[in-house]
N, C-alpha and C positions, 0 to 999 in steps of 0.2 A: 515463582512469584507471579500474582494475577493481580491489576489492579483495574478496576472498572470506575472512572467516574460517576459522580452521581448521575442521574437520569433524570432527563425531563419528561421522558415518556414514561407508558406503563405496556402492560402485557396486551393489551389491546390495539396497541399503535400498530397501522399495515407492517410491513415489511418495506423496505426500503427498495427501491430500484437499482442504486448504486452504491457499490462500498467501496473506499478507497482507502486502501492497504499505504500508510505511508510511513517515513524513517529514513534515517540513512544510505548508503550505499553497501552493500555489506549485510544489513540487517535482517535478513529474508523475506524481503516483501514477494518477491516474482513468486516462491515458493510455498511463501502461506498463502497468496492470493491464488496460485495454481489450484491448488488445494484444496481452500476455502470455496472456488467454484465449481470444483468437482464435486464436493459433498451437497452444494445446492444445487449442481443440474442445470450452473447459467454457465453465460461465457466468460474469457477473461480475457483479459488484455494489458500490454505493458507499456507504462507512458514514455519509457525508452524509446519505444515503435516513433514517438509522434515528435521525436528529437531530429532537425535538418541535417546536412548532412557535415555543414557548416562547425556544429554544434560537437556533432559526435567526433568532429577531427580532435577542436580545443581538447575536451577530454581524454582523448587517447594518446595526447601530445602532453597531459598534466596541466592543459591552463585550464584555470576557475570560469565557470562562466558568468558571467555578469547578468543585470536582472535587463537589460536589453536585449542578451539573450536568451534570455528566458519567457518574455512575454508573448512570442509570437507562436512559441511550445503550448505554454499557459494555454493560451486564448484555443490551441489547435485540440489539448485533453477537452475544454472545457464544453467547446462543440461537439463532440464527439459524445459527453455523458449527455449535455443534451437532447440528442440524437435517440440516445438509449432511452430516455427518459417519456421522450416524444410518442417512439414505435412501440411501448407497451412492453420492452426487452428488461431482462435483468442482468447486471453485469459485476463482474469486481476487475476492480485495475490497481496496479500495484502502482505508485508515484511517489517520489520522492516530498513533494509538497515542504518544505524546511520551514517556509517561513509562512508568518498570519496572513500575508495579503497573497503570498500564490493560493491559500487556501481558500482566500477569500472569493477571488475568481474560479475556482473551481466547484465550491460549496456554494458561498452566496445565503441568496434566504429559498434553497433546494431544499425543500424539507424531505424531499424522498433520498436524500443523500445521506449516506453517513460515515465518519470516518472513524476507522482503526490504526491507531498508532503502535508500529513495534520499537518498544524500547529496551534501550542496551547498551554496552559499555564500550567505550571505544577501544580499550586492548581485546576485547572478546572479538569486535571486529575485525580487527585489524588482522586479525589469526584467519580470519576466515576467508577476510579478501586475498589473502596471499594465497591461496589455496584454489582461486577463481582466475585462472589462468586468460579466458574466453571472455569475460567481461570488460569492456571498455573504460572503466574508473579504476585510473591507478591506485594504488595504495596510498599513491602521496598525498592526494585530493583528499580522502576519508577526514583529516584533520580539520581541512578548509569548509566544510560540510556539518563539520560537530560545533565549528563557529557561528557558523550560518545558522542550525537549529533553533529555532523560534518553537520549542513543545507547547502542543494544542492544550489550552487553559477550557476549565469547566465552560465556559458559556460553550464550546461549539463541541460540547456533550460525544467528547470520545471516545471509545473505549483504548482502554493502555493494555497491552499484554506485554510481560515479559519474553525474549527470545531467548531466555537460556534454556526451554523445556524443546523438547523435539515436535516438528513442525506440527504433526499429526494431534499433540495436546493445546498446542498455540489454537486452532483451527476450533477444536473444542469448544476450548475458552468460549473463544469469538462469538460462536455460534449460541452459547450459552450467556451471553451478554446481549445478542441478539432475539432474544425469545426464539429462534430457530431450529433449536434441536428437535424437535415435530418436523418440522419441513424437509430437513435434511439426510441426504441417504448414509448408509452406515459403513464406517471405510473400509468393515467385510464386504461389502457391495462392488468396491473397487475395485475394476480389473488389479491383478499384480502387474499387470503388463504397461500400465497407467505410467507414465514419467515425468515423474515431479524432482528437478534439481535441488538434493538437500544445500540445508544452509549452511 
């Protein structure tokens, strides 16, 4: 399943400087966004990175974090695509974004920004996170997070992919929602040696 909201733009719109890969815990954001900036030839980066240190204990301890702590994270992604936006740089960052107003501060009225939502079931998750030994979000949090979910409505023009297909046709999609697949290298171009963590 692919679903693409409608569009405000058309085939003419530049390209975006930033895309933010966002969803649950579980959902393969780090891995479509790996991916996804492999085949564009930008960088990437994971908003996990910009989590204190504070923050990533709560998580690995099972407690939920609150939106006090989450703003000073927020505010720290949000300079950073700035940054990217600033130096002329292209980038995709995989983030969690759940709710309208983290997206808010992160998106704004960025018109070079744009967001990809990966959408999915929470027992499909659930299979997966267990599976993800190395990652800081328990399994038990996954629930507290599908509550949290605030899914991006047509104004802030998303694209939705399905995560039941494998990452390699997620990334596709994307790209093909993107007017991108011109720009994009071919993932026979891809070293095999390339290491992208399936979902």
């Amino acid at each position: 399943m692919f679903v693409q909201t409608p569009s405000t733009e058309d085939a003419s719109s530049p390209c975006p400087r930033v895309v933010i890969v966002m969803g649950v815990s579980g959902c393969g954001k780090s891995t479509v966004g790996a991916l996804l900036a492999l085949r564009l030839r930008w960088e990437f980066e994971d908003a996990d990175w910009f989590h204190p240190a504070a923050n990533v204990d709560k998580m690995h301890s099972g407690i939920p974090l609150t939106d006090d702590d989450r703003w000073p994270w927020l505010d720290a992604v949000a300079a950073w695509i700035d940054k990217t936006r600033c130096s002329g740089g292209h980038d995709v960052i995989a983030c969690s974004a759940l709710k309208r107003r983290y997206r808010d501060v992160l998106i704004g009225d960025r018109a070079n920004v744009r967001l990809v939502y990966l959408k999915g079931d929470e027992t499909l998750i659930a299979r997966r996170i267990a599976t993800r030994h190395e990652h800081f979000m328990p399994l038990g949090l996954l629930h507290s997070q599908f509550e949290a979910l605030e899914e991006p409505g047509l104004d802030e023009n998303p694209i939705i992919v399905s995560i039941e297909p494998q990452p390699r046709e997620i990334v596709a999609q994307i790209l093909s929602a993107l007017n991108m697949i011109e720009r994009a290298q071919s993932p026979k171009q891809i070293s095999p040696r390339s290491s992208v963590r399936s979902v």
